[in-house]
GUKOLRO-269851 format. One line per field, with one value per residue: residue number from 1; residue in three letters; x, y, z of N, C-alpha, C, CB in turn. Coordinates in Angstrom, 1 decimal, decimal comma. Glycine has a CB too. Example, Ala and Ser with C-alpha at 12.3 -4.5 7.8 and 13.67 -1.06 7.14 Angstrom:
BEGIN
num c(1 | 2)
residuo c(ALA | SER)
nc1 c(13,2 | 12,8)
nc2 c(-5,7 | -2,2)
nc3 c(7,8 | 7,1)
cac1 c(12,3 | 13,7)
cac2 c(-4,5 | -1,1)
cac3 c(7,8 | 7,1)
cc1 c(13,2 | 12,9)
cc2 c(-3,3 | 0,0)
cc3 c(7,8 | 7,9)
cbc1 c(11,3 | 14,1)
cbc2 c(-4,5 | -0,6)
cbc3 c(9,0 | 5,7)
This chain:
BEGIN
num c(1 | 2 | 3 | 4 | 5 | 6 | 7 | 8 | 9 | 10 | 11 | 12 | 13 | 14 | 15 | 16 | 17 | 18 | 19 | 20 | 21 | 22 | 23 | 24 | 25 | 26 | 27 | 28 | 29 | 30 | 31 | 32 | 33 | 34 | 35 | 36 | 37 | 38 | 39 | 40 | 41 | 42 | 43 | 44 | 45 | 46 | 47 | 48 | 49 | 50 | 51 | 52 | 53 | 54 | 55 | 56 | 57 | 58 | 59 | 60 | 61 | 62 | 63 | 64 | 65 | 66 | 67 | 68 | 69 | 70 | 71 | 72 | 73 | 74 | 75 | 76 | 77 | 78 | 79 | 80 | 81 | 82 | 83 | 84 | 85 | 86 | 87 | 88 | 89 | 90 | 91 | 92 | 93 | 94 | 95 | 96 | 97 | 98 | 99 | 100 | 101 | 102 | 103 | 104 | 105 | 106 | 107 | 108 | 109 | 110 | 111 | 112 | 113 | 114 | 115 | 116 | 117 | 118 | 119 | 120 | 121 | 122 | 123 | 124 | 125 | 126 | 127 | 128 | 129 | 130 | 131 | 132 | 133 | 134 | 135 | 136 | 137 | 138 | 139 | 140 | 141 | 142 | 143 | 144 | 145 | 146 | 147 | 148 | 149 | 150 | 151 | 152 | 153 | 154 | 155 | 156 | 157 | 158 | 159 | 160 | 161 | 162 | 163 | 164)
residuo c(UNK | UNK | UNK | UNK | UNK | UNK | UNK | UNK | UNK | UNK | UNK | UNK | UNK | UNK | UNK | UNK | UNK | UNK | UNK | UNK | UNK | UNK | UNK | UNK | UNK | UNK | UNK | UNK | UNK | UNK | UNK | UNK | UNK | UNK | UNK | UNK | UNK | UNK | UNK | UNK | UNK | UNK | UNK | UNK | UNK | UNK | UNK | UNK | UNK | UNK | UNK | UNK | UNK | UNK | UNK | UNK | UNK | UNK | UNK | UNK | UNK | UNK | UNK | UNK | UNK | UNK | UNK | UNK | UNK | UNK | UNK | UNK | UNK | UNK | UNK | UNK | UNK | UNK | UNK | UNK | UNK | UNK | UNK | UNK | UNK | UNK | UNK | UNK | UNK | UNK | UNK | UNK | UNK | UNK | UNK | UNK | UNK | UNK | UNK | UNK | UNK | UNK | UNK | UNK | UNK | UNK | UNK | UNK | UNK | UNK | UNK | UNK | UNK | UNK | UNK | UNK | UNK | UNK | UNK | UNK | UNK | UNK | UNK | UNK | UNK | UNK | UNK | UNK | UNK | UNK | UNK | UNK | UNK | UNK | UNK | UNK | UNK | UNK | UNK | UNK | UNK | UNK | UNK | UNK | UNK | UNK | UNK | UNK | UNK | UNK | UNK | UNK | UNK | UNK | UNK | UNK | UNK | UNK | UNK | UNK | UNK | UNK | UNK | UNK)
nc1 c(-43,8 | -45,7 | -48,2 | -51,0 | -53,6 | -56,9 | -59,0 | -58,6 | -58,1 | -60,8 | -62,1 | -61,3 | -62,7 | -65,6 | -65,6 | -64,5 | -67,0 | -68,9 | -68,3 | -67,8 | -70,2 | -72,0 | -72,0 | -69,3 | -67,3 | -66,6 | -64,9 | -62,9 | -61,8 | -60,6 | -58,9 | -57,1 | -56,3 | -54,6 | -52,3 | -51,4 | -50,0 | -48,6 | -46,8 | -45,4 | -44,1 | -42,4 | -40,8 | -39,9 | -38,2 | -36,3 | -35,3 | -33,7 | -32,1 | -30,2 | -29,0 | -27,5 | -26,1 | -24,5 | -23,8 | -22,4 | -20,2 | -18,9 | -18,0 | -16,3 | -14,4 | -13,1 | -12,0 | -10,1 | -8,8 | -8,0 | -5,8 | -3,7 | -3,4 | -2,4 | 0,1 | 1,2 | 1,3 | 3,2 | 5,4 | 5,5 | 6,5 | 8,7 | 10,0 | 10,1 | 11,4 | 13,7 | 14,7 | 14,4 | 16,4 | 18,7 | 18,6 | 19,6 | 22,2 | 23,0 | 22,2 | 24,4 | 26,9 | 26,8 | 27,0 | 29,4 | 31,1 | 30,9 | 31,8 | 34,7 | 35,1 | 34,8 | 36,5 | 38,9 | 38,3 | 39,1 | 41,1 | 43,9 | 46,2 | 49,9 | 49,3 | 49,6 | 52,4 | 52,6 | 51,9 | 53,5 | 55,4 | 54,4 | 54,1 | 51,2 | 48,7 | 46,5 | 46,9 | 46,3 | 46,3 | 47,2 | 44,9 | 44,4 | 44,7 | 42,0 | 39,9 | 37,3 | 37,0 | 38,4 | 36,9 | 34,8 | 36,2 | 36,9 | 34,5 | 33,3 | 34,8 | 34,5 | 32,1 | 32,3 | 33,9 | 32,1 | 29,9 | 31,3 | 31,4 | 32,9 | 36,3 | 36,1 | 33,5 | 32,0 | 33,5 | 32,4 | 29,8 | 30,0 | 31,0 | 28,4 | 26,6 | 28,2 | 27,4 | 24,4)
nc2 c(22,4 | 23,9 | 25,8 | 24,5 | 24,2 | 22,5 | 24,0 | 26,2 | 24,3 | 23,5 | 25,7 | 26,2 | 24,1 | 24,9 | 27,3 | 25,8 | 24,7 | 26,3 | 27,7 | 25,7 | 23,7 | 21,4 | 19,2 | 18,8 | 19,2 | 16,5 | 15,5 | 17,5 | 17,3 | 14,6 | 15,2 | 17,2 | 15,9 | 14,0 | 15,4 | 17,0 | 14,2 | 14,0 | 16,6 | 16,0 | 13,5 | 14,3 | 16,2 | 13,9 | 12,7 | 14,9 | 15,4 | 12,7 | 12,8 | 15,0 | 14,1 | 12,1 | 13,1 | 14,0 | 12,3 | 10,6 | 13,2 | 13,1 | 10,3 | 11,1 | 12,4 | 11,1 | 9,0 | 10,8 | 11,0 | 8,4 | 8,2 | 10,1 | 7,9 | 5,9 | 7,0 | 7,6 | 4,6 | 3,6 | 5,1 | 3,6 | 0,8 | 1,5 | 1,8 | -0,3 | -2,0 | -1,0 | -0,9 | -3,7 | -4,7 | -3,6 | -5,1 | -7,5 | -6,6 | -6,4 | -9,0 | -10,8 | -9,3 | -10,4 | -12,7 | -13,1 | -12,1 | -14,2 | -16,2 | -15,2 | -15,2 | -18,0 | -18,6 | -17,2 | -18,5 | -21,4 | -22,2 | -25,0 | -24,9 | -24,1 | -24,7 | -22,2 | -19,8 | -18,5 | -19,5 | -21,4 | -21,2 | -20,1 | -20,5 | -21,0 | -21,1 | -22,6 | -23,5 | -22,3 | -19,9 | -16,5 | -13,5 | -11,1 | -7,7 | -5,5 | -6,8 | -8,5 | -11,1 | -10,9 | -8,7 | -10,1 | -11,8 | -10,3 | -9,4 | -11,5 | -12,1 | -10,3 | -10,6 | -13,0 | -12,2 | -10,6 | -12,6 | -14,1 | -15,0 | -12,9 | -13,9 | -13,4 | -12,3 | -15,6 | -16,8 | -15,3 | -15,9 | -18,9 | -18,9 | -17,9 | -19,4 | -21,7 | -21,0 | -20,8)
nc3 c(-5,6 | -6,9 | -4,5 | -3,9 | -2,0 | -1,0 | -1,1 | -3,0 | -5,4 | -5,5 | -5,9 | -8,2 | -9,5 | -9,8 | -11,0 | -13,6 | -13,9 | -14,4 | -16,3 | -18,3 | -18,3 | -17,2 | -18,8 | -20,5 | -19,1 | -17,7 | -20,1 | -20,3 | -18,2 | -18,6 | -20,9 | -19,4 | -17,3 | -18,7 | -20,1 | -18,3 | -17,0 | -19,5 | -19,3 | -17,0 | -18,0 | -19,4 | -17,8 | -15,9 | -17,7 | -18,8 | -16,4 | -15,7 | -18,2 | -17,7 | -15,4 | -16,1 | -17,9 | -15,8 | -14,2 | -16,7 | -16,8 | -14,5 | -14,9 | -16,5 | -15,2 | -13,3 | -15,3 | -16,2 | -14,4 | -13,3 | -15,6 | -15,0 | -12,1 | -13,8 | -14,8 | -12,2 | -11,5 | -13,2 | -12,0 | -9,9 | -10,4 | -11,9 | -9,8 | -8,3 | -9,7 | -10,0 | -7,4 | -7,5 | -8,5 | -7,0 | -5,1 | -6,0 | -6,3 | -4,2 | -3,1 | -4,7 | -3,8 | -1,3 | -1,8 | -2,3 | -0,7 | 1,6 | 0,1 | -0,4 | 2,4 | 3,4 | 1,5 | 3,0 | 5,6 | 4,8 | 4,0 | 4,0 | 6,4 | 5,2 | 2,7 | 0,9 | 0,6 | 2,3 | 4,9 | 5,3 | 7,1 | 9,1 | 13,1 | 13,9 | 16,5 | 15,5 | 12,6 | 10,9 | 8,1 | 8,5 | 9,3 | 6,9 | 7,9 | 8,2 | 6,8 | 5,6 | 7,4 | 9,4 | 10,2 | 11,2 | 12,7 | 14,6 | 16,0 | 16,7 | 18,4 | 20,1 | 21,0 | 22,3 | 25,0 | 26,0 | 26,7 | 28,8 | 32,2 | 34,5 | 36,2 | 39,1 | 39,6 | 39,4 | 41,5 | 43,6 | 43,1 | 43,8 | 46,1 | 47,9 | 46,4 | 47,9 | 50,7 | 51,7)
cac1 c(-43,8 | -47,4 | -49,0 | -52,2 | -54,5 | -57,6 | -59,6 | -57,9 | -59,1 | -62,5 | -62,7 | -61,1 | -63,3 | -66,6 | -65,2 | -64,5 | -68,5 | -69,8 | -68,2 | -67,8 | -70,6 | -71,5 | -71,5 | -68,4 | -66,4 | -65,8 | -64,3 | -62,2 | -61,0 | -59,8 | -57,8 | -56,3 | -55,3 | -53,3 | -52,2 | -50,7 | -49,3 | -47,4 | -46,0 | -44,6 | -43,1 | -41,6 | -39,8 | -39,3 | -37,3 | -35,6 | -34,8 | -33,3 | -31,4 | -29,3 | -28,4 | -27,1 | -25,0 | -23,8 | -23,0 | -21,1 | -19,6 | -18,3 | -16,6 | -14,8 | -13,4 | -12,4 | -11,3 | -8,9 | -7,9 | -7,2 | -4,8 | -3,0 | -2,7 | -1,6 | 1,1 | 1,9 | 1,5 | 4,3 | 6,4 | 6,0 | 7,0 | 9,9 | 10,6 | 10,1 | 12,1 | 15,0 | 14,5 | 14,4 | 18,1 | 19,4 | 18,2 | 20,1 | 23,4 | 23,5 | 22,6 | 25,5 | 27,6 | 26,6 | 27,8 | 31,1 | 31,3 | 30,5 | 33,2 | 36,0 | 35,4 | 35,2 | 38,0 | 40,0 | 39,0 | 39,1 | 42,5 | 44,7 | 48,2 | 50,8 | 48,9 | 50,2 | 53,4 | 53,0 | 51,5 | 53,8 | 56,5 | 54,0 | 53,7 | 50,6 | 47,9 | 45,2 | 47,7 | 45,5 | 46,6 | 47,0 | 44,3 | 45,0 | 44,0 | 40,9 | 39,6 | 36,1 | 36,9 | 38,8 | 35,9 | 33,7 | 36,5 | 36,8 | 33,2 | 32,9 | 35,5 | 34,0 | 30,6 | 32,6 | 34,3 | 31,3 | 29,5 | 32,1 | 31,7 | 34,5 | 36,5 | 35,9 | 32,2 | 32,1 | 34,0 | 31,5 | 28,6 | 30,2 | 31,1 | 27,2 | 25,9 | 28,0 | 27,0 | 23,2)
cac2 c(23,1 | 24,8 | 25,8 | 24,5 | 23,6 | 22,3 | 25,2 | 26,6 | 23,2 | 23,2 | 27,1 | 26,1 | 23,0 | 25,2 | 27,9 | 25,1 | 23,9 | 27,2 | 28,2 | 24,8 | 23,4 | 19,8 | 18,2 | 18,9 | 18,7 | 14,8 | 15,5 | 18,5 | 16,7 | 13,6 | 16,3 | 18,2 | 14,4 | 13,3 | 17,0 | 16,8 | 13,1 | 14,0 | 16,9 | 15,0 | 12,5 | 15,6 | 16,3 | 13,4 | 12,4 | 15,8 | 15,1 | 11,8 | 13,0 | 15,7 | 12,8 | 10,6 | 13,9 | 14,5 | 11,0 | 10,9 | 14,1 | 12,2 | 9,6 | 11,6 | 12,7 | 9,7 | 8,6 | 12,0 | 11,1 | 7,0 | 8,4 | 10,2 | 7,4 | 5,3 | 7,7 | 7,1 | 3,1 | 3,4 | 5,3 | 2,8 | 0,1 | 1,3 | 1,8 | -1,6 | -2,9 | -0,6 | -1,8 | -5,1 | -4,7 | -3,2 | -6,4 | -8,3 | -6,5 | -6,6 | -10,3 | -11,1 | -8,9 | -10,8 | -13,9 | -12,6 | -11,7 | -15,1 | -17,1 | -14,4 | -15,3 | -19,2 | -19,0 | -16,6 | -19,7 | -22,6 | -22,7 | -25,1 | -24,3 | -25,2 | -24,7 | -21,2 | -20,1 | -17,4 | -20,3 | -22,4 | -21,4 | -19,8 | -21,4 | -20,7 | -22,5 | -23,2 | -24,0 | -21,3 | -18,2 | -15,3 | -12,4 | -9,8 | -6,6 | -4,4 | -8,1 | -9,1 | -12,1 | -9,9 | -7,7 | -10,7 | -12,8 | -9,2 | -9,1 | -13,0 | -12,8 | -9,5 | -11,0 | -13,7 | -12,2 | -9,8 | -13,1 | -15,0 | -13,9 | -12,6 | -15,1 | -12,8 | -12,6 | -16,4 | -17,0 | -14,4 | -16,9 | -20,0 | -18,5 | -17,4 | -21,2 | -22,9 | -20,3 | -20,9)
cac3 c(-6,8 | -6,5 | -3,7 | -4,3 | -1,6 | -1,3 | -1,5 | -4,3 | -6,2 | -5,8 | -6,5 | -10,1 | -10,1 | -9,5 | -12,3 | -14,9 | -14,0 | -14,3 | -17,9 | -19,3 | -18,1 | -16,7 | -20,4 | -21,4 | -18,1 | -17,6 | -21,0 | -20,2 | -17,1 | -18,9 | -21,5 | -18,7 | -16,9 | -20,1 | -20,3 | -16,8 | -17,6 | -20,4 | -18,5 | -15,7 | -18,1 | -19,8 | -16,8 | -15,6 | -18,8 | -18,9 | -15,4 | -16,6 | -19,1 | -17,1 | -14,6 | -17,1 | -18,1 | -14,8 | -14,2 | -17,5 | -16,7 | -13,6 | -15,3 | -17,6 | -14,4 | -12,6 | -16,2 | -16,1 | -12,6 | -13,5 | -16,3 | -13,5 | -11,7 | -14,7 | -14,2 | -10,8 | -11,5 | -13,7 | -11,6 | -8,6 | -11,4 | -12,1 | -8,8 | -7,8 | -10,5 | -9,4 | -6,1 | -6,9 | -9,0 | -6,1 | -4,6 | -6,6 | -6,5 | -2,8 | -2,9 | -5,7 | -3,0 | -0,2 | -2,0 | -3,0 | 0,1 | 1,8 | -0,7 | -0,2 | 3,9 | 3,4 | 1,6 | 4,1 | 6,5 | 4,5 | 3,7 | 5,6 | 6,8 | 4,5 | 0,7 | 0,7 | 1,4 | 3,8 | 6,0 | 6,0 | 7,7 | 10,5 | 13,6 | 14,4 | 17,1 | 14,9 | 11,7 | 9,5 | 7,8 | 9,3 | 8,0 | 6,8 | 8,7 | 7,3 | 5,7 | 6,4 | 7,5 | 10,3 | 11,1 | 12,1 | 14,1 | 15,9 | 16,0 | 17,3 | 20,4 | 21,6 | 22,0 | 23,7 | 26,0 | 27,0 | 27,3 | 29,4 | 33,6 | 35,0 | 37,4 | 40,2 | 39,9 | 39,4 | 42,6 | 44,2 | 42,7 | 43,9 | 47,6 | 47,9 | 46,8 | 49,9 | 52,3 | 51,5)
cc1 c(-44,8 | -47,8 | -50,1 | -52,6 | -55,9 | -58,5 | -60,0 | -58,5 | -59,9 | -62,6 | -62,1 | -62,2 | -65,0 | -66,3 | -65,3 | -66,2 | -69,4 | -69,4 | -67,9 | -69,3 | -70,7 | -71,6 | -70,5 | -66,9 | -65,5 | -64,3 | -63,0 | -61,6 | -60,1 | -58,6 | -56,7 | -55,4 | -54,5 | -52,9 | -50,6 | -49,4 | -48,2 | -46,4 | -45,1 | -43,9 | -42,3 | -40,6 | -39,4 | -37,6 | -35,9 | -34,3 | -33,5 | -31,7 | -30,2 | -29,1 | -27,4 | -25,6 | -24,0 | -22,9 | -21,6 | -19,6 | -18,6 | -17,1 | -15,8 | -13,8 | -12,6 | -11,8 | -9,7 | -8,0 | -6,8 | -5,9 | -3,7 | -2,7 | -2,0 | 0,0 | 2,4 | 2,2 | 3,2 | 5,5 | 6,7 | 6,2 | 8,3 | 10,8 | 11,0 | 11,2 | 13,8 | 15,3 | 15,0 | 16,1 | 18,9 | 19,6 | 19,4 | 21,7 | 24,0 | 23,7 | 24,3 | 27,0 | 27,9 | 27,7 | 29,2 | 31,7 | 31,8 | 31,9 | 34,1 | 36,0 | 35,3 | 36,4 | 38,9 | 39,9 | 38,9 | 40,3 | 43,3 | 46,0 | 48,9 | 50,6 | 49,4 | 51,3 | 53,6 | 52,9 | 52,2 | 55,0 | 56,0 | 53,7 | 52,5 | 49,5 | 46,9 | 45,9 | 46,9 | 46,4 | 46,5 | 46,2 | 45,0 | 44,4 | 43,2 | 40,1 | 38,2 | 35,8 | 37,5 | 38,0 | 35,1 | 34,3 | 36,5 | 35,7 | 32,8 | 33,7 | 34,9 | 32,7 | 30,7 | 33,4 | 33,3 | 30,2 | 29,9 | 31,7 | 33,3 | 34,8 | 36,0 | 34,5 | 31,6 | 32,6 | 33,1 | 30,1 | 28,4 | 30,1 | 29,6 | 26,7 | 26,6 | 27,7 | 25,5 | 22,8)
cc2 c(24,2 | 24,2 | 25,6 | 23,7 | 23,0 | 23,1 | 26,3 | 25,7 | 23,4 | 24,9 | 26,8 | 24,8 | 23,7 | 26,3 | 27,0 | 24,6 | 24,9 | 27,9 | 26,9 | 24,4 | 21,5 | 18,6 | 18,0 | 18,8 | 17,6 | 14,9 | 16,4 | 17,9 | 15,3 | 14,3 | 16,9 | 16,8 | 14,5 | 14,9 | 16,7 | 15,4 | 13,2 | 14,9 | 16,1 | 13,9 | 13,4 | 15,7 | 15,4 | 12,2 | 13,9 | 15,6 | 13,9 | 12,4 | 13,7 | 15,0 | 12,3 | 11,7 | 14,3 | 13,3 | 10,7 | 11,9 | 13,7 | 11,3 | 9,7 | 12,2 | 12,0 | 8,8 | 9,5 | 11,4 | 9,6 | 7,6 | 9,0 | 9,0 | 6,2 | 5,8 | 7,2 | 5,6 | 2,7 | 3,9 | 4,2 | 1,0 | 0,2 | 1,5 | 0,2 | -2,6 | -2,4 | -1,3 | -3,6 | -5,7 | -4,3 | -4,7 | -7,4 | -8,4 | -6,8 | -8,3 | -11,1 | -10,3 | -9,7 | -12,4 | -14,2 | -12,7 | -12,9 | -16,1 | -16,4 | -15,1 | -17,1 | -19,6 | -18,9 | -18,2 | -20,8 | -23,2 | -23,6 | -24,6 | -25,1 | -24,7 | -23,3 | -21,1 | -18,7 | -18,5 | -21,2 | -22,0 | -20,7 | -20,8 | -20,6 | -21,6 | -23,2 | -23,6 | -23,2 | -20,5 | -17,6 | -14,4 | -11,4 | -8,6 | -5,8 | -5,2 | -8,2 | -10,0 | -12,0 | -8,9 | -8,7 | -11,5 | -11,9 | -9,3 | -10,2 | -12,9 | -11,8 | -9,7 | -12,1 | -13,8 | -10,8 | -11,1 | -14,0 | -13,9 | -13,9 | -13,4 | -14,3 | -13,0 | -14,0 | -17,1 | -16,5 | -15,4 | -18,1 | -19,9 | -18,9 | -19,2 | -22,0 | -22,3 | -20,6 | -22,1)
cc3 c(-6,7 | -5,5 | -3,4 | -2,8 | -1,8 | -2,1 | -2,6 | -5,5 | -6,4 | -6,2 | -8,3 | -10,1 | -10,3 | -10,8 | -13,6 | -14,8 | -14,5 | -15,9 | -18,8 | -19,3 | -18,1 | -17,9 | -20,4 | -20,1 | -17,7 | -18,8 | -21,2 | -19,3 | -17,7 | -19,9 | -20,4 | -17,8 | -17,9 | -20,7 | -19,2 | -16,5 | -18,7 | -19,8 | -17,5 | -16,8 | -18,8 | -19,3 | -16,4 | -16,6 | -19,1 | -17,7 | -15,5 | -17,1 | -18,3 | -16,0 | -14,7 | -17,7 | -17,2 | -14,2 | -15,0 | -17,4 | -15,5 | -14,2 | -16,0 | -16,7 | -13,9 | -13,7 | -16,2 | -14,8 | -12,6 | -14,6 | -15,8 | -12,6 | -12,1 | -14,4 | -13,1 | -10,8 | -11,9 | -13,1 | -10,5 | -9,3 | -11,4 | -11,0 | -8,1 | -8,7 | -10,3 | -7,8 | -6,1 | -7,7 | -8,0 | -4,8 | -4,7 | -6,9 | -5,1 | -2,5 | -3,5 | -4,6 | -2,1 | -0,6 | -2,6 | -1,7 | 1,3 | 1,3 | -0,3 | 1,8 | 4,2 | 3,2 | 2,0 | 4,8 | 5,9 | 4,3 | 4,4 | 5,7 | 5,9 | 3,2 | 0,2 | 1,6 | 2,2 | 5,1 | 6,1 | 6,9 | 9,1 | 11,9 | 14,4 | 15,1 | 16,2 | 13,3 | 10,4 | 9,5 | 8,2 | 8,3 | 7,9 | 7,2 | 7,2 | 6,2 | 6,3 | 7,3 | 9,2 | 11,0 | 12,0 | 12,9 | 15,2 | 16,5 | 17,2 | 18,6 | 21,0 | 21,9 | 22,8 | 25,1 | 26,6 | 27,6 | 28,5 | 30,7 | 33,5 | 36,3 | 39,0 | 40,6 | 40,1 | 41,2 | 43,7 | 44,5 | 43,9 | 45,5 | 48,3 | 48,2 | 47,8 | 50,7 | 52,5 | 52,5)
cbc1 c(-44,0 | -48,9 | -48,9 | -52,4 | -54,4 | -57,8 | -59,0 | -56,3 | -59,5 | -63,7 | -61,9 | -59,1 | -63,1 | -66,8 | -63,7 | -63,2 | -69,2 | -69,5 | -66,8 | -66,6 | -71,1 | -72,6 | -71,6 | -68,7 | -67,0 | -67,3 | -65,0 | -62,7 | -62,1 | -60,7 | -58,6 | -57,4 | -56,1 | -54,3 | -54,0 | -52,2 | -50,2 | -47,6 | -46,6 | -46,0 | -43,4 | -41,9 | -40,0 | -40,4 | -38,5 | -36,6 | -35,9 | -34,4 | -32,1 | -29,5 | -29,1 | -29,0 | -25,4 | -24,8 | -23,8 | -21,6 | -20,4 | -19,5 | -16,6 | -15,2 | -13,8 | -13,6 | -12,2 | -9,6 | -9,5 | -8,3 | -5,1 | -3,8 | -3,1 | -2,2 | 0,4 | 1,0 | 0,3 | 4,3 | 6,4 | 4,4 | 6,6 | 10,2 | 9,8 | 8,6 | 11,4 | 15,0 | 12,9 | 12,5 | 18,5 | 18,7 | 17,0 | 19,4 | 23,8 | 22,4 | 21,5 | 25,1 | 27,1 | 24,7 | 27,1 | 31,4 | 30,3 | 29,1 | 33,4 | 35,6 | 34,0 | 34,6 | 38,5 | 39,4 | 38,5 | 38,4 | 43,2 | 44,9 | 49,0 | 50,4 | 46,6 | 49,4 | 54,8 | 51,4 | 50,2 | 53,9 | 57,7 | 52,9 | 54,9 | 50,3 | 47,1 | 43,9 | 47,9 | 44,0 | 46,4 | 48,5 | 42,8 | 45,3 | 45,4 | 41,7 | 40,8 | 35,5 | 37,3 | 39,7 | 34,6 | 32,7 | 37,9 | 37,0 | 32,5 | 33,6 | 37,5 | 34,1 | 29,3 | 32,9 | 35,8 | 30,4 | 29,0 | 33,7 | 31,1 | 34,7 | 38,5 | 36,3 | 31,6 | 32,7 | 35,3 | 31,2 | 28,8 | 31,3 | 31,5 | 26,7 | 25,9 | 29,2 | 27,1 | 23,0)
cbc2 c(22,2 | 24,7 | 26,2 | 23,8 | 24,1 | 22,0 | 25,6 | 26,6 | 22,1 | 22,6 | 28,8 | 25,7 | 21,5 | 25,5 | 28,5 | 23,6 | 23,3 | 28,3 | 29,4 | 23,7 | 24,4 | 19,3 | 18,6 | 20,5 | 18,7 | 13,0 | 15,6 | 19,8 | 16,4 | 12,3 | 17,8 | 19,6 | 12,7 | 12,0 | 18,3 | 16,5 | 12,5 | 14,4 | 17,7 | 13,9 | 11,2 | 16,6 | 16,8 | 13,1 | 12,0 | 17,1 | 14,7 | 11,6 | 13,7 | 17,0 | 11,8 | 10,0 | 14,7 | 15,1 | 10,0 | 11,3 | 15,1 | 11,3 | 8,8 | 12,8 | 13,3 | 8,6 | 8,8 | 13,9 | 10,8 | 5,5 | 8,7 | 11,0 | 7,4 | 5,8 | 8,6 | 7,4 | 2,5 | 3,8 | 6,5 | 3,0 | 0,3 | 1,8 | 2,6 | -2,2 | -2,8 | 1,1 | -1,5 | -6,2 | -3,8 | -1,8 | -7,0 | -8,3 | -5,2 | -5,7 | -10,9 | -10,2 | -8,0 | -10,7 | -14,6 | -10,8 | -11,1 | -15,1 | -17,2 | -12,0 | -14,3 | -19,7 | -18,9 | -15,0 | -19,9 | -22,9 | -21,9 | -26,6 | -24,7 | -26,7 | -24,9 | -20,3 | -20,6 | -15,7 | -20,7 | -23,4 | -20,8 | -19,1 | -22,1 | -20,0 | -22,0 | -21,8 | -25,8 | -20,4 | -17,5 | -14,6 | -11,7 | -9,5 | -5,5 | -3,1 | -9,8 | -9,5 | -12,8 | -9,2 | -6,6 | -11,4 | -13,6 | -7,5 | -9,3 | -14,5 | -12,8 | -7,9 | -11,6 | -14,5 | -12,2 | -8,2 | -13,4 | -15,4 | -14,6 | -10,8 | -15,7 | -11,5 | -12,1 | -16,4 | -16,6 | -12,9 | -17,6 | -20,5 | -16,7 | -16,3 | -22,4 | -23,6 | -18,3 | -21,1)
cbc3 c(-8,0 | -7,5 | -3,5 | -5,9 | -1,1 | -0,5 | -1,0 | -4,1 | -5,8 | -4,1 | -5,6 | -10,9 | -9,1 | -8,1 | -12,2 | -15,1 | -12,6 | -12,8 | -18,1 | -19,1 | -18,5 | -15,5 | -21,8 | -22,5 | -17,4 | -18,4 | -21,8 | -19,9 | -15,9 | -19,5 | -22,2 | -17,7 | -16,9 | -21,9 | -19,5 | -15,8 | -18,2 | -22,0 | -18,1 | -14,3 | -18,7 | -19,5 | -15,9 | -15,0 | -20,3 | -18,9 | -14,7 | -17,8 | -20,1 | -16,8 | -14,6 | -18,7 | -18,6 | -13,8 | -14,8 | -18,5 | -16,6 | -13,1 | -15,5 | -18,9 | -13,7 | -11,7 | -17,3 | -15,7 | -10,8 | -14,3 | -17,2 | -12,7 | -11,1 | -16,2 | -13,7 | -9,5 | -12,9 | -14,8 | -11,2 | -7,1 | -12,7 | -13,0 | -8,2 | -7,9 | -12,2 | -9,3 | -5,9 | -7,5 | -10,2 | -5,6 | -5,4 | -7,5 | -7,1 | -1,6 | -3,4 | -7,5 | -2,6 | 0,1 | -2,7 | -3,9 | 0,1 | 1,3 | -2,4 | -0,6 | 4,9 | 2,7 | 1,1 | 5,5 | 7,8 | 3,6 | 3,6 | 6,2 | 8,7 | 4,6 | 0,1 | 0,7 | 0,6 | 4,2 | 5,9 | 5,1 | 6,9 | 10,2 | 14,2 | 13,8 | 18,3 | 14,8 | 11,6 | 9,6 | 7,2 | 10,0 | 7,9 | 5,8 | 9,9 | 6,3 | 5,8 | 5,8 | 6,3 | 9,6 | 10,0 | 11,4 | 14,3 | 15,5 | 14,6 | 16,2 | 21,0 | 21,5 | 21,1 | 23,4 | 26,0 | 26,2 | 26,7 | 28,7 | 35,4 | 35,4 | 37,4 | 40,1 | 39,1 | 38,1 | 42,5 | 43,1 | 41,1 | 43,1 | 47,8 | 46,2 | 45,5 | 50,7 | 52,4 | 50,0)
């Protein structure tokens, strides 16, 4: 704050001796202590104070900002709650879905009358093409006949283990 060195001190302490004189000095010096004291708590309460405003001034921001993300709370609410109905249609789908393909195969031969007069190997109904129940037997033989070898390669295998 002030530049005050030593120097500078004692030339005011040699001034206050020389016009106050050494009576009245101790006494001038304890005035100008509690002088100096109350200044500093002055400031340091002033100091204080605009802190305490800047602080505040703070959380009336991060107050502004939470009510913004009040905001956003609510949108990712009702998102979730759409979300979680979409949930709920696909499951309800799923289990429509599920019964409609039991029933394709639960039926036996016979209880309807397309089926009975078919002669078919397995004594089921025949589906009906573009049926679900039709996408996944398509589905089911072509993963078993890409997992099945082919007799050729098999024969190839078998050759191999008696030559060994």
């Amino acid at each position: 704050m002030f530049d005050i060195g030593f120097w500078e001190l004692a030339l005011i302490g040699v001034v206050a001796l020389l016009v106050v004189g050494p009576d009245r000095l101790p006494g001038l010096a304890r005035t100008v202590g509690l002088w100096v004291g109350r200044i500093r708590r002055y400031v340091a309460t002033v100091r204080d104070d605009i802190e305490r405003e800047i602080q505040a001034d703070e959380l009336r921001k991060m107050l502004d900002k939470s009510d913004d993300l009040d905001s956003l709370k609510d949108i990712v609410d009702e998102t979730r709650q759409t979300i979680g109905a979409a949930k709920k249609e696909i499951d309800d789908v799923e289990k429509e879905a599920d019964e409609i393909i039991s029933h394709d195969s639960g039926e036996p031969a016979g209880t309807s009358a397309a089926g009975a007069g078919d002669d078919d190997e397995t004594g089921a109904e025949p589906l009906a093409p573009g049926s679900a129940a039709t996408a996944v037997g398509e589905a089911v033989s072509a993963q078993a006949s890409a997992a099945a070898p082919e007799p050729a390669v098999e024969e190839a295998q078998d050759h191999e283990r008696r030559t060994r």
